[in-house]
N, C-alpha and C positions, 0 to 999 in steps of 0.2 A: 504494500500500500504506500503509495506516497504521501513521501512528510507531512503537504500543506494540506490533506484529506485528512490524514491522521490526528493532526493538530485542531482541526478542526472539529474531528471528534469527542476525540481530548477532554476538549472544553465543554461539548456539549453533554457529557455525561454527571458533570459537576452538576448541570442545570434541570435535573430530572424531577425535582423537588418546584418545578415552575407550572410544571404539568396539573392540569386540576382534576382529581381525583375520578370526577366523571369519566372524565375523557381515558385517565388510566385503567379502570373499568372496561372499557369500550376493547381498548389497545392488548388487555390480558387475554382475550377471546382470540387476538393472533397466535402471541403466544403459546395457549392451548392448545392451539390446533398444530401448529409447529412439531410442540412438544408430542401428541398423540401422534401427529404421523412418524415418526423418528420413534415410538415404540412398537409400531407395525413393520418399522425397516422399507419405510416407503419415502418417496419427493415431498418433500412440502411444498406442495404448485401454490403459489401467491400473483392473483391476477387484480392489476390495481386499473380498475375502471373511474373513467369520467365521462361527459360529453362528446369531448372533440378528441381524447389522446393527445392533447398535443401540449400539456402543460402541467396539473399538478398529477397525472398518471404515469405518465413518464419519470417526476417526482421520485413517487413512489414505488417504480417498479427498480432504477436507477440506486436509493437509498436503502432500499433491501435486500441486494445483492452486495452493499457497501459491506450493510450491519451484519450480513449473516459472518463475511470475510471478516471482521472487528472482532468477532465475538467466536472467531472458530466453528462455525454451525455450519456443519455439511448438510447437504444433499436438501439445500433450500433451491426452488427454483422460479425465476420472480418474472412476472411478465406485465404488458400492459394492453388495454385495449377502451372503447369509446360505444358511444353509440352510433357515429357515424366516425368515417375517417376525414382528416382534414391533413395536417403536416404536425412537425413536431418544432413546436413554435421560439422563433428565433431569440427572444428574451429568452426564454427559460434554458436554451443552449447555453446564452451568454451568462447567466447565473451561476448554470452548474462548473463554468468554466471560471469564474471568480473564485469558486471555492476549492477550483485546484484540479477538477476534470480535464484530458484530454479528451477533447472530441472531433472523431474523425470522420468525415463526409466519405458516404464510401460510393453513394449512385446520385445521377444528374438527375431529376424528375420533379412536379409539382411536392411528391410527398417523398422524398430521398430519405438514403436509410443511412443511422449516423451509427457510427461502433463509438462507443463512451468506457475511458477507460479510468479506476482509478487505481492502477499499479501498473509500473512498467513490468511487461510482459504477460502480464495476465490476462483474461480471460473480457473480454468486453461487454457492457449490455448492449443489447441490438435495438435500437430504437429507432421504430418508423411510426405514423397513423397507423391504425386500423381500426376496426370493428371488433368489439369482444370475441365473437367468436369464430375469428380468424384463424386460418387451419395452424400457424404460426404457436398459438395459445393453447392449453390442452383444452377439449372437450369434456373433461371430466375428473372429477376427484380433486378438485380445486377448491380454493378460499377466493370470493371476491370483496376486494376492498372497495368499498366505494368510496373515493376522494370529489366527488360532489354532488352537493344535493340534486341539480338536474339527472343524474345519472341513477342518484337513489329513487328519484320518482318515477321517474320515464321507463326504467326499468324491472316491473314487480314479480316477473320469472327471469333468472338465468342455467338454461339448462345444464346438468350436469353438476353444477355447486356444490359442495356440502356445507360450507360454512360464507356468510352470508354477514360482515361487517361495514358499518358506514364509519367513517372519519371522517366525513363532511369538513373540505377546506375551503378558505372564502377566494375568490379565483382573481389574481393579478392584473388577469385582463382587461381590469375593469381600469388599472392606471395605465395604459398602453398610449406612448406619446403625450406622457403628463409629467413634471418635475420629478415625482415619487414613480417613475417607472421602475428602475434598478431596485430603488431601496424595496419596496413592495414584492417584485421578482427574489429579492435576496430572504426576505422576511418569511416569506413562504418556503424557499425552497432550506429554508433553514428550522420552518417549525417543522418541516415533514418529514426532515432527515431527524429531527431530536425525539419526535414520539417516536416512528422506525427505532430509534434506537432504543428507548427505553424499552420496546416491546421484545427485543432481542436479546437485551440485557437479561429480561427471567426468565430464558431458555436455557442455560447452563446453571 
């Protein structure tokens, strides 16, 4: 893991007592299911749905692959998907990359697919748009996170699930081309890496 990722988390583990209890409630049902799939000796499939995919699911599928490497937890596998496809939106690249991400453009297209790395040499998340149940995502035996309220309403079957959490986050896009663009892009992609984390934390 690189330094300025690591340092990053560092800190953010000092702050887990910021967390309000509600919401840690919410975040242990990850965990749980984490931990139950790892006594069957199976994936923990983690599918972090929103809207569009194109911002705090990416988020969240990006910071669970982080926390499971933080935290030593194999055979976590973390994905993301929307209700519609759109791109993988270019603020929130530029966030994940203040925090210390490589990210690499690997195809030319409307919804181009970026490999986000945080360790040299390792292992990249693959992040494009898509549709939840794009053939890309498992079909089955999954957790879906929902990281936004439209995505929790609009969606009141997802086939195949077994475990079914909202973390409902308030979505950046709303400063898009405003003074508070960055700081708001950073605010976010910084509470969603600190629950991610705290939720990973009561796996071991």
């Amino acid at each position: 893991m690189n330094a300025k990722i690591k340092n990053y988390l560092d800190e953010l583990t000092q702050q887990f007592d910021t967390i309000p209890q509600e919401r840690k409630d919410i975040l242990e049902r990850i965990s749980n299911y984490i931990r139950s799939k790892q006594a069957q000796n199976k994936p923990a499939n983690l599918v972090y749905i929103c809207t569009h995919n194109s911002r705090r699911s990416h988020f969240g599928q990006i910071w669970a692959k982080v926390a499971a490497d933080y935290f030593n937890i194999e055979n976590v596998k973390t994905y993301s998907g929307g209700t519609e496809a759109t791109a993988f939106n270019a603020h929130a690249i530029s966030a994940l990359q203040r925090a210390g991400f490589n990210v690499q453009k690997t195809t030319d297209s409307e919804n181009p697919i970026y490999h986000v790395y945080h360790s040299d040499g390792g292992e990249p998340s693959v992040c494009f748009s898509k549709v939840y149940d794009h053939a890309q995502n498992p079909g089955s035996e999954f957790s879906a996170i929902m990281t936004c309220s439209d995505a929790e309403e609009n969606c009141p079957f997802i086939p195949g699930v077994e475990l079914r959490v909202a973390t409902t986050y308030d979505d950046p896009k709303e400063f898009d081309n405003t003074p508070l663009q960055d700081q708001k892009y950073d605010e976010r992609c910084k509470q969603i890496a600190l629950e991610t984390l705290y939720a990973f934390s009561l796996i071991n």
